[in-house]
N, C-alpha and C positions, 0 to 999 in steps of 0.2 A: 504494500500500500504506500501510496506517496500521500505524503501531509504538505501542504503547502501555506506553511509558516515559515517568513523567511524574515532575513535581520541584513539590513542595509549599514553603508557608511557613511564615512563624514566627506565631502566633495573634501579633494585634494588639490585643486587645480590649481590655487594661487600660493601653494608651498616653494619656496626658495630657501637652498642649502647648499652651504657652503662649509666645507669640511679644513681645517685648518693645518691637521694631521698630514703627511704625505706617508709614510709608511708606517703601519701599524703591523705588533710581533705577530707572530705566527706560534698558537699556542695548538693547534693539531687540525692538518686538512683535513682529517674525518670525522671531526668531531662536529665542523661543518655539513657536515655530508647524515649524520646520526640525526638528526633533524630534521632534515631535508629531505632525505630518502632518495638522494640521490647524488652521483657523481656531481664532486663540486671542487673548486680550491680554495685555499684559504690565504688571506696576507701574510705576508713574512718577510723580514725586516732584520730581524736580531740573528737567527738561526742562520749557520752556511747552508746555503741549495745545494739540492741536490740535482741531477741532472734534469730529473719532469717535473721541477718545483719550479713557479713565475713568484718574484717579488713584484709585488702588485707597489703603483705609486699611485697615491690617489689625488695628489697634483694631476695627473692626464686624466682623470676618469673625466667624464662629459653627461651631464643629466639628459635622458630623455624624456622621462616624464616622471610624475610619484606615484607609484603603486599603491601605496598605502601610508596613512599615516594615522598612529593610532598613541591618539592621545592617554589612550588606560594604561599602556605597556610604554610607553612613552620612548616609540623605537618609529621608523620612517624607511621605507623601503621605497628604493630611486631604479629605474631602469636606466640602461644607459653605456655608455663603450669605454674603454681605455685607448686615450691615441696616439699610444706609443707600442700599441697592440695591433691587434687587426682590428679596423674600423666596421667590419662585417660581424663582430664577434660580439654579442648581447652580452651582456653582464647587469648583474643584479647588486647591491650596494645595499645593506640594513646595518642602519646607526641606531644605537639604541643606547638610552642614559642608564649607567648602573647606578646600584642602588646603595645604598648607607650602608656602612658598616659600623659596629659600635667602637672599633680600634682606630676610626678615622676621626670619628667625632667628639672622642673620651678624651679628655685633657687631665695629665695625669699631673702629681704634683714634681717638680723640679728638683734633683738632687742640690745639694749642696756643692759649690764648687770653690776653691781658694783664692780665682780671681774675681774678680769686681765685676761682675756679669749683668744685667739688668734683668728682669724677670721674664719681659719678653722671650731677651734671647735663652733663657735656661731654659722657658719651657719649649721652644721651637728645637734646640738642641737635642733636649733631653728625646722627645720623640723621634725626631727624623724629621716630621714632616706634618705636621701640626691640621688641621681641617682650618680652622682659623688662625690666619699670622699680622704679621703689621703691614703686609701688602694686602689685607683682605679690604673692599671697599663695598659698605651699604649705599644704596642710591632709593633715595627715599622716594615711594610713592603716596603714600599720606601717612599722618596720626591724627590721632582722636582720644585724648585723654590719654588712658592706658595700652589703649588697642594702635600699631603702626603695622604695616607693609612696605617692603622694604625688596629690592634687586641686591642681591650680592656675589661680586665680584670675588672667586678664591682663586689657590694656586692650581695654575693649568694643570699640574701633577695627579691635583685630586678629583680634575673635575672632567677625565677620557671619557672619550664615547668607547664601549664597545661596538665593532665595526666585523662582520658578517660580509662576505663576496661568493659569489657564484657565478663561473667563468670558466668554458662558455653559457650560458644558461640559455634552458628549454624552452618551449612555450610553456609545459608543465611546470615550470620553475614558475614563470612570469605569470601564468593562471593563480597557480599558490599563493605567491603575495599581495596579488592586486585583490583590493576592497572590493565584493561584491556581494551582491546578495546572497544569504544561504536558506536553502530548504528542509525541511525534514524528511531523513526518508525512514520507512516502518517496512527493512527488507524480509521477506519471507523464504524458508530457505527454498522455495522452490525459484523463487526470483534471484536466490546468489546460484543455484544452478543454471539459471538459462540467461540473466543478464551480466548478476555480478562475476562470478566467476570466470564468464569466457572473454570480457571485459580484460580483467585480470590479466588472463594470458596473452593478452594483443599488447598491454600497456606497461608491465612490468619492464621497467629499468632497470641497467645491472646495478647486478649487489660486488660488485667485483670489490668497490672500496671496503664493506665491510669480511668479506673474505683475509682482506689483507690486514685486517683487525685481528681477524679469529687465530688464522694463521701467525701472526706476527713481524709480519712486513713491514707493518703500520705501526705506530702507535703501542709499542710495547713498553714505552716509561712511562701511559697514563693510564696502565690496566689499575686498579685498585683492588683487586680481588679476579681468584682463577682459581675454579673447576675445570680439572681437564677431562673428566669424564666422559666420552664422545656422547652416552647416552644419556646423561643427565647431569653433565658439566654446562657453563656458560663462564663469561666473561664480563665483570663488570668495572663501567669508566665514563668518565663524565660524561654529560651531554652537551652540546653546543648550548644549549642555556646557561649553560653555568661556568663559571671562569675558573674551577675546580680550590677555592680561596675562597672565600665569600659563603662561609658555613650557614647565613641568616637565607643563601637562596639555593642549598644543597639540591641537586639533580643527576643524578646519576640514572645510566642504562645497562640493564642485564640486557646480555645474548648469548642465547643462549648455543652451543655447541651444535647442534643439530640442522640441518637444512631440509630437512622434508615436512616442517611445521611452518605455515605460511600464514598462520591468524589464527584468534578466536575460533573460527569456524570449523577449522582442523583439530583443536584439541576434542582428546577424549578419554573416560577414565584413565586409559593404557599412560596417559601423560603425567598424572598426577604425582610420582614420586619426583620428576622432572619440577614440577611447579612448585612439590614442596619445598625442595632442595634448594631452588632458587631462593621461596620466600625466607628460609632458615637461616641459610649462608650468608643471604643478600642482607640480613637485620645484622647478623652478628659482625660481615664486615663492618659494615657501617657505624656502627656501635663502637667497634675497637681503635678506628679511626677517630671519628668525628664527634663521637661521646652522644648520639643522637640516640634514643630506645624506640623498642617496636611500635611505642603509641605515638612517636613523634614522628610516624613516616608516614607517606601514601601511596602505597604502593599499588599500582593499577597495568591494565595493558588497553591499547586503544582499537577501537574498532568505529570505521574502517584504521589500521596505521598507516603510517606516511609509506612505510618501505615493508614488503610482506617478507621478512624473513622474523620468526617469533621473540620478541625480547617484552619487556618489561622495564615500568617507571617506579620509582626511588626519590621520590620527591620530600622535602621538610614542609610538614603543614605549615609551618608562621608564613611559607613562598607560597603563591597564589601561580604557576606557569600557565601559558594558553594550554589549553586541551584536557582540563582538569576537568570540566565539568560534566554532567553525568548524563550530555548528549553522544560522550565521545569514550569516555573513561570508564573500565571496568574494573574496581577491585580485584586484585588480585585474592583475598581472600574468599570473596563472594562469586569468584569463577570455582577454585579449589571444589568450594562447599554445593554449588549446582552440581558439577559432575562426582560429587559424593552420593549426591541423590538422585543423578539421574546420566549415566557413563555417556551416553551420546546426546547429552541437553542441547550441545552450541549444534549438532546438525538436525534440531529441530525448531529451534528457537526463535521467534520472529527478533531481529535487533534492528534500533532506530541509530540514524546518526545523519548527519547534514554534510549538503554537497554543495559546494558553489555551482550558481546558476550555468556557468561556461565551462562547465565541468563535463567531459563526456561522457561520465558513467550518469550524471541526471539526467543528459539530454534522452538515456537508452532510459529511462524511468520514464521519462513524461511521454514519450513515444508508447511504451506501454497502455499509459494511461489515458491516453486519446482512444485507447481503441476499449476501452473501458465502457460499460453501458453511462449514459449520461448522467443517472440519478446517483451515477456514485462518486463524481466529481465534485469537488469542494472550489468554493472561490477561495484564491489567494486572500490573507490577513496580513498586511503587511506591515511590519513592526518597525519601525527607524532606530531602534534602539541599536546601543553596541550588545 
């Protein structure tokens, strides 16, 4: 069944950006790609290249238009080329503002020192690198008694964008992050047998970058934890959300070992030591790491996911990421305990989740549903909300 409840955005079209930065570090090409679900690269700057690695400069990037700009997340995604690249070659640009940390913004007190220091400078020393110094400058936009608002200027140090690139990028790329409207859909599994599934196999993008994950190619200094079990091992490491620092917006992804698990819809009892194994291992890493407990995570899998090879989210409740919400997110506990009570649940299951309108797996839904008898079609409600 298709629901035709859908969530618009915010026009973008008089956005102007200007990025100050020209090379930003390169903290893992796939970590880019873990997100994305797709072959992508990433900036790099600090790290020697390797032979198939580009240091991106974003001095030449060139805006061609904003895909999105989302005020909630407070990130901006630009289409656009490098032209010191190939001028044919799309690329994808997402700045996004991090967020507070408590060790950036905690003003600790100043040790004592022998010379004649002034207090400014003890406490700017004593940290490194202070959130507020004597270059910081308020620029007032009004008071009212007690109440002011107020623009403040800090140190450029503390105030980067994280910066996201994908190069070349797809129309699937460029679909992904451009603002549009999204729909409901209520897939039936006889609908992921004859639309979703054979969809799938037309549109699946290689997993090649994350092979070079599992294997070790890639990214083998930001494993955080490894099962090598082939049958109920996985691998787990940050996700492009997170800058693997920044404990207040912990994100981490299991993947799991195995490649003949493509979603949700594939699991089945036969899987569940697999899933335990992950949820067990996946708490106690994390735990021993980050001092985070089992009630302080959220741990889910997404349906549909960005990339179909089976893994699992590791999130810290106090972080709020996209895809959390329970159009898109399924407990990782509350899958376990369905196929407790029911071994083949997810290949009976009706499951809802939202498609962008220029999405071509909706367009194969609402084709469906024209040929629908009429009394069963709904008018769109259209909601402007984010």
């Amino acid at each position: 069944m298709l629901k035709t409840t859908s969530t618009a955005s915010n026009d973008n079209a008089n956005i102007i950006t200007k990025v100050n930065e020209c090379n930003v570090a390169d903290e893992s090409p796939s970590s880019q790609r873990q997100a994305e679900g797709q072959p992508a690269a990433a900036a790099a700057a600090t790290e020697p290249s390797t032979a198939n690695e580009i240091c991106y400069d974003l001095a030449h990037f060139r805006t061609v238009r904003v895909l999105n700009n989302n005020s909630t997340h407070k990130c901006v995604a630009l289409l656009g080329h490098f032209t010191n690249l190939s001028p044919d070659q799309q690329a994808i640009v997402v700045l996004e503002k991090r967020a507070f940390t408590e060790a950036e913004i905690t003003t600790t007190t100043p040790t004592q020192r022998e010379n004649s220091e002034s207090e400014t400078e003890q406490i700017e020393h004593e940290d490194g690198r202070t959130f507020f110094t004597t270059s910081s400058r308020l620029h007032k936009e009004f008071v009212n008694d007690v109440y002011g608002n107020f623009l403040c200027t800090v140190d450029p140090e503390l105030n980067r964008l994280k910066v996201s690139i994908i190069c070349p990028a797809s129309e699937k790329h460029i679909v992904k992050h451009t603002a549009q409207a999204r729909f409901m859909i209520e897939e039936t599994i006889e609908q992921y047998n004859t639309i979703t599934l054979p969809h799938l196999e037309q549109e699946q993008l290689s997993l090649e970058w994350l092979y070079n994950v599992l294997e070790h190619r890639k990214e083998k200094e930001r494993i955080v934890y490894e099962d090598p079990c082939d049958e109920n091992g996985f691998i787990l490491l940050p996700d492009l959300k997170w800058d693997g620092k920044t404990v207040e917006q912990l994100y981490l992804l299991a993947v799991v070992r195995r490649r003949d698990i493509r979603s949700l819809r594939d699991l089945t009892a036969a899987h569940l030591p697999l899933l335990r194994n992950v949820q067990q291992q996946g708490i106690a890493a994390i735990e021993k790491r980050y001092g985070i407990g089992a009630s302080q995570l959220r741990i889910y899998l997404h349906y549909q996911p960005t990339f179909y090879h089976l893994h699992m989210h590791f999130t810290y409740l106090r972080y709020e990421p996209p895809g959390a919400g329970c159009e898109k997110a399924h407990l990782l506990s509350t899958v376990i305990n369905n196929l407790e009570l029911l071994g083949d649940y997810y290949q009976r299951a009706t499951l809802s989740y939202t498609l962008k309108e220029t999405d071509k797996l909706y367009s194969k839904f609402v084709a469906q549903e024209v040929n629908e008898p009429a009394a069963k079609r709904i008018k769109p409600n259209i909601d402007e909300s984010q």
